[in-house]
C-alpha positions as CSV (number, residue, x, y, z in Angstrom):
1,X,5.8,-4.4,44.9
2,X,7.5,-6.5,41.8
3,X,8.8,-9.7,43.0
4,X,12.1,-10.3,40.9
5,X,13.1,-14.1,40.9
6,X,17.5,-13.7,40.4
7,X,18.6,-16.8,38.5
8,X,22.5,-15.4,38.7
9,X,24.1,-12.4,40.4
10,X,23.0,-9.2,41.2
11,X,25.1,-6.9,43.0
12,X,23.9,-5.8,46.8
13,X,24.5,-2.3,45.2
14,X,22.5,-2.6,42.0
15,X,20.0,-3.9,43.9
16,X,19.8,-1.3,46.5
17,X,19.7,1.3,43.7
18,X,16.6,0.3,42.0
19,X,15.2,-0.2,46.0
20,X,15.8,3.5,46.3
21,X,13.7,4.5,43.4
22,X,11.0,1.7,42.7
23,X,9.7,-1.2,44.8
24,X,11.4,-3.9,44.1
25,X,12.2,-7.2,45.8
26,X,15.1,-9.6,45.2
27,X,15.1,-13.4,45.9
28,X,16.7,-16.4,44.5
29,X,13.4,-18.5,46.5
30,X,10.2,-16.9,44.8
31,X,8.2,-19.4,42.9
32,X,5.3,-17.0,41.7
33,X,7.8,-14.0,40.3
34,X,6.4,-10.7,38.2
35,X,10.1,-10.9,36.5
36,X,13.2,-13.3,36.3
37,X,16.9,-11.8,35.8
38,X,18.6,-14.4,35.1
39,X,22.3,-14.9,33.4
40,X,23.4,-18.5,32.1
41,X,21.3,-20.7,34.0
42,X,17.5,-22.7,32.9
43,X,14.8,-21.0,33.6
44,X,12.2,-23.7,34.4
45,X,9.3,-23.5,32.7
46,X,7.3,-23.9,36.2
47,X,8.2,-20.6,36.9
48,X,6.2,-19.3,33.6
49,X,2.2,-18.4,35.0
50,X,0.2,-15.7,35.3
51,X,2.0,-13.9,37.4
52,X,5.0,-13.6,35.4
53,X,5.2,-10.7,33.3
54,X,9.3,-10.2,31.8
55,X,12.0,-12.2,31.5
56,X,15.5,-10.5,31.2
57,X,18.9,-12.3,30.1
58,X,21.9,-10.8,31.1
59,X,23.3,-11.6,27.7
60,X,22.8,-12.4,24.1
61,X,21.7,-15.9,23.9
62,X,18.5,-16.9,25.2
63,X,18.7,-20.8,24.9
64,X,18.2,-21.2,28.4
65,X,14.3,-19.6,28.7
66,X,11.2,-21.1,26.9
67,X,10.8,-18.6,24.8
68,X,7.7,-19.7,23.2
69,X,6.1,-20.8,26.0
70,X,6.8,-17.1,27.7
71,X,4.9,-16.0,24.7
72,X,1.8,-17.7,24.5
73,X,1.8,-16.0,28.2
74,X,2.3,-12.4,27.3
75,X,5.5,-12.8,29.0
76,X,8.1,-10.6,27.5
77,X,11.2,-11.8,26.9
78,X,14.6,-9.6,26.2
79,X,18.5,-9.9,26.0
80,X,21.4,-7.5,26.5
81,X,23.4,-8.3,23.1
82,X,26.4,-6.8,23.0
83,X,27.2,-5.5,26.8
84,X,29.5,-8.3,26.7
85,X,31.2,-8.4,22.8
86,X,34.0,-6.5,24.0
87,X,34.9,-9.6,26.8
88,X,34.1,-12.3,23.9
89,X,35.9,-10.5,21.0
90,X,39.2,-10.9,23.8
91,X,38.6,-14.7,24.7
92,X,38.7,-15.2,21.2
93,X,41.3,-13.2,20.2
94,X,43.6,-14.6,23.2
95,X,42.3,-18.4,22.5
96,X,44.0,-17.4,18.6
97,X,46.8,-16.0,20.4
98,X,47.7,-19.2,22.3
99,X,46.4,-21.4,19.3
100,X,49.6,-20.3,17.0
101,X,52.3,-19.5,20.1
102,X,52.9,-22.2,23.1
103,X,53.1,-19.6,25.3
104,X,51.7,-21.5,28.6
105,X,53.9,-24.4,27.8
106,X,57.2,-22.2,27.2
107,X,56.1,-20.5,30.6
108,X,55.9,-24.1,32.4
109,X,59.0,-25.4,31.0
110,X,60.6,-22.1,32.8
111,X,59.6,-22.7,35.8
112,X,61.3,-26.2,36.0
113,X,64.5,-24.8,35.4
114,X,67.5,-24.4,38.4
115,X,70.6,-22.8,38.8
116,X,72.3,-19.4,38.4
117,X,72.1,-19.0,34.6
118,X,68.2,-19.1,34.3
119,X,68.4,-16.7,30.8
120,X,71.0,-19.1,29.2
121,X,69.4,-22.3,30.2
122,X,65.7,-20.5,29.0
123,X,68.1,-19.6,25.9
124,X,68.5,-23.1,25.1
125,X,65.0,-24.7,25.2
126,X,63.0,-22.0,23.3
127,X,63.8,-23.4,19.9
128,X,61.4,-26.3,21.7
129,X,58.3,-23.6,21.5
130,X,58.3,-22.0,18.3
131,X,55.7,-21.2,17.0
132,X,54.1,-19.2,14.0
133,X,52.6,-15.7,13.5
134,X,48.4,-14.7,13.1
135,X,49.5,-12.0,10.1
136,X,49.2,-13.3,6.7
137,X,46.4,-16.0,7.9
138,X,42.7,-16.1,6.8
139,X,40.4,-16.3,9.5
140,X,36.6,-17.2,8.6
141,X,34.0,-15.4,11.6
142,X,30.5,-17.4,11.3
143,X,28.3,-14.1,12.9
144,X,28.6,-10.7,11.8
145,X,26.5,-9.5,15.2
146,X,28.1,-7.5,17.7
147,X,30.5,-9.6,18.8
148,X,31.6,-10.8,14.7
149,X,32.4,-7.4,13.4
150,X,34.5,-6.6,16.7
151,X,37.0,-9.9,16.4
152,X,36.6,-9.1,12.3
153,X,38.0,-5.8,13.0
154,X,40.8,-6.5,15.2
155,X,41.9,-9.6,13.4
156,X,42.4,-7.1,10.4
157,X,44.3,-5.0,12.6
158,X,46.4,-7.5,13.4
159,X,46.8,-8.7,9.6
160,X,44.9,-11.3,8.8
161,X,42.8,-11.9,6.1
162,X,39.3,-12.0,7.3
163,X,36.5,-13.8,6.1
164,X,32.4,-13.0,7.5
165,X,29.5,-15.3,7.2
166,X,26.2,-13.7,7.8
167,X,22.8,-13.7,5.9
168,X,22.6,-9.9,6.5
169,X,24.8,-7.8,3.9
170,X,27.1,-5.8,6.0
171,X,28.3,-2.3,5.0
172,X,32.2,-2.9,6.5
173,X,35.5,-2.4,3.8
174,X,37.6,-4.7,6.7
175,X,36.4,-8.1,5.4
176,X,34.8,-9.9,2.8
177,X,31.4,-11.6,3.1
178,X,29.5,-14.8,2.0
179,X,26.5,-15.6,2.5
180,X,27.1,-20.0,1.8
181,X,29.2,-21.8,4.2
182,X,30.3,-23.8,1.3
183,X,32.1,-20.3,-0.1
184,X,34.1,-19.9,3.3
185,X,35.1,-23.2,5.4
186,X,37.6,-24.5,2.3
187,X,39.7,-21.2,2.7
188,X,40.3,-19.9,6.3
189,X,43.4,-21.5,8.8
190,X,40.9,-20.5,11.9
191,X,37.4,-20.4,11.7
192,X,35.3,-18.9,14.0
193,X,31.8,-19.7,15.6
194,X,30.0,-16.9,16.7
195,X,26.3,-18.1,15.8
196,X,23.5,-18.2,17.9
197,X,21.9,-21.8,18.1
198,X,18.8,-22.4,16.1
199,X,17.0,-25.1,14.2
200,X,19.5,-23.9,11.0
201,X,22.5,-23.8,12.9
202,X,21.9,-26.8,15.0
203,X,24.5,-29.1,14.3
204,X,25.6,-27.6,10.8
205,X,29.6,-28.3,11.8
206,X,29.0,-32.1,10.5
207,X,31.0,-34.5,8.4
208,X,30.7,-33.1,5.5
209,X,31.5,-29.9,6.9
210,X,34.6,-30.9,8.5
211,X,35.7,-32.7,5.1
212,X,35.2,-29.3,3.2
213,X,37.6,-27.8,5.9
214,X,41.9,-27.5,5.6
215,X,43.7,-30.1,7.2
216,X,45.9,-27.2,9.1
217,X,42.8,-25.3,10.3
218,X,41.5,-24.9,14.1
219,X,37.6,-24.4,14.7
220,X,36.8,-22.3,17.9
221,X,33.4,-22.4,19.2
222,X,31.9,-19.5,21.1
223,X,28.7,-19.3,19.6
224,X,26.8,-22.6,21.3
225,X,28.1,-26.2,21.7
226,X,25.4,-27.7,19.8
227,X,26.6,-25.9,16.5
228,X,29.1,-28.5,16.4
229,X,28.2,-32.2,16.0
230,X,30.6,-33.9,18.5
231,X,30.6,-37.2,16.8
232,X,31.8,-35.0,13.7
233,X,34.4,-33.5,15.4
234,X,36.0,-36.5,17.3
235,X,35.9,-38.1,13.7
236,X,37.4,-35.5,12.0
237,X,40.1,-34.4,14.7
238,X,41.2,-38.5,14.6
239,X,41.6,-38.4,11.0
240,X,43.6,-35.3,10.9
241,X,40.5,-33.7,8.5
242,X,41.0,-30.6,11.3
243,X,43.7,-29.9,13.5
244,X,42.1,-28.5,16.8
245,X,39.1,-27.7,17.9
246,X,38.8,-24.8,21.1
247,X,35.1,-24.2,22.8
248,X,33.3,-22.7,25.4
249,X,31.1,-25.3,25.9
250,X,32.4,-28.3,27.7
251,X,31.1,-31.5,27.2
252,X,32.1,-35.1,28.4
253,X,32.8,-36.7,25.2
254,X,35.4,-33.7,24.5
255,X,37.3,-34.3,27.3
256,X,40.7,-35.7,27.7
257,X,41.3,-35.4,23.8
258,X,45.2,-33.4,23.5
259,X,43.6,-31.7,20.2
260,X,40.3,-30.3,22.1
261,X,41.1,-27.0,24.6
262,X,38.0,-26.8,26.2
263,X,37.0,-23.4,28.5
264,X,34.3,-23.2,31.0
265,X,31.7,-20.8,29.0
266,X,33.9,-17.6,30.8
267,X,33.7,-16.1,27.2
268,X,31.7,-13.2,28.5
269,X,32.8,-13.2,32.0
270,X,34.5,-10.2,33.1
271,X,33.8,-8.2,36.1
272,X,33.0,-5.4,33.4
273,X,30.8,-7.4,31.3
274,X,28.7,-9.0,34.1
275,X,28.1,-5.2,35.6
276,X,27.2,-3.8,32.2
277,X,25.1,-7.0,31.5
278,X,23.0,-6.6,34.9
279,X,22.7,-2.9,34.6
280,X,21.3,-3.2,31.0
281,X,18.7,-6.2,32.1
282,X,17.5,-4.3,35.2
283,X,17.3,-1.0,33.4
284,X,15.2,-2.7,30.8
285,X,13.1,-4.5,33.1
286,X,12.2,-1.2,35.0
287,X,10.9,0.1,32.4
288,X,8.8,-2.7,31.3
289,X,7.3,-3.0,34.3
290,X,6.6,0.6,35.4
291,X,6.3,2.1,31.7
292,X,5.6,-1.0,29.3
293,X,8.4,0.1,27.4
294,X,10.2,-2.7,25.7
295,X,13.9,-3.0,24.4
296,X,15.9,-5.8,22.9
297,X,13.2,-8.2,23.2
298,X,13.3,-11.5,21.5
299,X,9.0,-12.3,21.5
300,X,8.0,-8.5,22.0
301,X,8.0,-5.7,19.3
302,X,10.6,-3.1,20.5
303,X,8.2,0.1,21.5
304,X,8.8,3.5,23.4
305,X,6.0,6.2,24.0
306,X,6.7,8.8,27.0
307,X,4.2,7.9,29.8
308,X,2.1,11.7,30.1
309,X,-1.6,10.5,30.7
310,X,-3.0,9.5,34.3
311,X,-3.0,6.0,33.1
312,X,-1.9,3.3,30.4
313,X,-2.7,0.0,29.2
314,X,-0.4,-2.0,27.9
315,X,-1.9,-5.2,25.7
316,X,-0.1,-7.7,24.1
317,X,-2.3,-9.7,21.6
318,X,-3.3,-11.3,18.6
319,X,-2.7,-9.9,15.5
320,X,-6.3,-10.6,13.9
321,X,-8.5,-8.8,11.5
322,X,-9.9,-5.8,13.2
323,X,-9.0,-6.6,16.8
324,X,-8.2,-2.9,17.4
325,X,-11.3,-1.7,16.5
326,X,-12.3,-4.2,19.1
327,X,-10.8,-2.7,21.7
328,X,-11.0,1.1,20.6
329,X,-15.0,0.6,21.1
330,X,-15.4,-1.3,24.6
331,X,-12.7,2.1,25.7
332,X,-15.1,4.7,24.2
333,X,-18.0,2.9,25.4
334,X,-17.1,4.3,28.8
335,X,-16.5,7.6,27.9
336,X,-12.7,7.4,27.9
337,X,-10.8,9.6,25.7
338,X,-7.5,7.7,24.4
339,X,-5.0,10.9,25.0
340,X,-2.0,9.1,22.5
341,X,-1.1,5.4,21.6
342,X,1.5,3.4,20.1
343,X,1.3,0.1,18.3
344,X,3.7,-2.7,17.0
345,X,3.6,-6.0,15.3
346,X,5.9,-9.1,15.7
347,X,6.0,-12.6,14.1
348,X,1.8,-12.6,14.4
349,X,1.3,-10.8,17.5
350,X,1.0,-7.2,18.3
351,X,1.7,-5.0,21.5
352,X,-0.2,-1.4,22.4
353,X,0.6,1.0,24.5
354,X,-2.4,3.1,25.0
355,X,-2.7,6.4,27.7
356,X,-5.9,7.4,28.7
357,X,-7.2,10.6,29.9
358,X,-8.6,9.4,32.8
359,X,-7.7,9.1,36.8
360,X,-10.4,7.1,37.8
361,X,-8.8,3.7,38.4
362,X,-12.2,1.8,39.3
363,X,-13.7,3.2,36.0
364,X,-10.6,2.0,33.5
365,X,-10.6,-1.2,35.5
366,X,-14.3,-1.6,34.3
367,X,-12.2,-1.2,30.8
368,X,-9.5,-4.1,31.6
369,X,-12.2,-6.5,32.5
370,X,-14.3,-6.4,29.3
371,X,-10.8,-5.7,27.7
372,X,-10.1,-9.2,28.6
373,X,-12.9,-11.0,27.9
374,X,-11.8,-10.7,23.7
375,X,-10.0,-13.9,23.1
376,X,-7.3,-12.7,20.9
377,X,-6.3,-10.7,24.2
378,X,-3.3,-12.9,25.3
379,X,-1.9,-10.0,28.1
380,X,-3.0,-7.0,29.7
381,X,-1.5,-4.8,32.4
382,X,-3.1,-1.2,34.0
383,X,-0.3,0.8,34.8
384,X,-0.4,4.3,36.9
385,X,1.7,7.7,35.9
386,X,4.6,6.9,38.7
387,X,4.3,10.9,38.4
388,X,0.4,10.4,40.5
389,X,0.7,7.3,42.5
390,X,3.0,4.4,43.1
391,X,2.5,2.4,39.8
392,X,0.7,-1.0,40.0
393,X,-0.2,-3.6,37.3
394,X,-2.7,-6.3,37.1
């Protein structure tokens, strides 16, 4: 049985769906867990030991799991990118909305009125709460993922001009794209963070950012808080260098500021978006676990080979000068016939799936244990064909 450690929620349902076909077991109290689902919160690195074999994020950004750490200990690590661009691309596009039209103040001021002739008196304080129009604006979209080319797309729609930075030339006739921040933030009356956070983007929304930047334009953040310098920003807001800044990141310095809208990182939080989300991360977590198939990982090659042997080993190792020769020999050695295999590299390391004509578990386990006595061998697992026996792992 796979001890899965829930860091967010997971549906009663979901879970008793998987329970119905695999043996799983759900707790928010393991401390030694073969896998982690987890959504938004830190996944402490105490948690990352030999027992653990996957991480899955129910979502794109994976700034909240040690993800190098959860490599140097075979520990496969994916995300769910995308399951939840439809949900963002509408937070942003209503945050824009509300941005340009004072809709929630018209709609207070409303309520405050008395009397018989509501539609008169409303008559008489709209000219208080108008605002301007989104068609014939440029709008500059830092992220041209999943989420980018959506809000890219409907902006158009709506008649914008529309502006992409990405490093990655994208084939799309619906916006134009640079690849030098310098090219875009002087142009656009919104810009748009959509980046994930990384050592390049950390911070890059600076001072002389901001000074490069219209004095009309609004900055919204949905990509990670730390893109933004908050120093920068404060400085820039009080000196009229930008006129508002919207994020879904929340800090304490940011608060309290009438040019700051700050939302509570809901960006991706619909009832739709946290389903989809948890039925991708569980769907690829089965089938790491029972097949060693990997998807959408972030520290593991992406691999797929239909599981028709008695057995498999999956190995996750060093990429070094004839290591599979290595491990070719020691299976031979024991009269094992390899029945079909399939190999990856990423970023120095390489995973295997390898199925072997062979039943005889105490004989392939003689395999895994000289297997694992080659150093480069961070991370190997004996798996059985669900189709013979209940599937267990080492």
């Amino acid at each position: 049985m796979y001890q899965i450690l829930t860091l967010g929620e997971l549906s009663d349902r979901l879970q008793r769906r998987l329970n119905r076909v695999e043996r799983f077991e759900f707790s928010s109290e393991f401390t030694h867990p073969a896998a982690i689902f987890v959504r938004s919160a830190q996944v402490a690195d105490q948690f990352i030991t030999e027992d653990l074999l996957v991480v899955g994020r129910a979502g794109s950004g994976v700034n909240n799991i040690n993800v190098k750490a959860c490599t140097k200990n075979g520990t496969m690590v994916f995300n769910t990118p995308g399951v939840n661009a439809n949900a963002v691309k509408e937070v942003v596009l209503t945050s824009l909305l509300n941005s340009v039209r004072p809709i929630e103040k018209a709609a207070d001021a409303v309520q405050t009125l008395t009397g018989e002739n509501i539609l008169e008196q409303a008559e008489q304080i709209r000219n208080n709460y108008i605002g301007s129009e989104l068609v014939g604006k440029t709008i500059g979209i830092l992220g041209l993922g999943a989420i980018g080319e959506q809000v890219a797309r409907a902006c158009f729609n709506l008649g914008m001009d529309v502006i992409g930075y990405a490093r990655q030339p994208r084939n799309q006739n619906y916006f134009e794209q640079v690849y030098d921040l310098k090219d875009l933030l002087p142009r656009p009356d919104f810009v748009v963070i959509l980046l994930p956070l990384t050592d390049e983007t950390r911070g890059i929304f600076n001072s002389e950012a901001f000074s490069s930047m219209r004095k009309e334009a609004i900055l919204f953040n949905f990509g990670r808080g730390e893109i933004v310098n908050n120093a920068a920003l404060l400085s820039a807001l009080a000196n009229e260098q930008i006129k508002g800044y919207v994020s879904d990141f929340p800090s304490a310095e940011l608060l309290q500021n009438p040019k700051i809208k700050l939302l509570p990182h809901m960006g991706g939080t619909t009832g739709k978006a946290l389903q989809d989300g948890a039925m991708a991360a569980m769907h690829n977590m089965r089938d790491f676990l029972i097949y060693g198939t990997v998807r959408q990982s972030v520290n593991f090659p992406d691999i797929f080979l239909p599981f028709t042997a008695p057995t498999r080993l999956t190995i996750f190792y060093m990429d070094e000068p004839k290591i599979f020769s290595k491990i070719s020999h020691k299976i031979s050695a024991h009269n094992i016939e390899i029945d079909i295999l399939a190999s990856e590299r990423y970023e120095g390391y390489v995973y295997t799936l390898i199925d072997l004509d062979e039943a005889d578990l105490p004989k392939v386990r003689e395999v895994t244990n000289e297997l694992n006595q080659i150093p480069a061998i961070i991370r190997l697992r004996l798996l059985k064909n669900p189709n013979w026996a209940p599937t267990i792992y080492l």
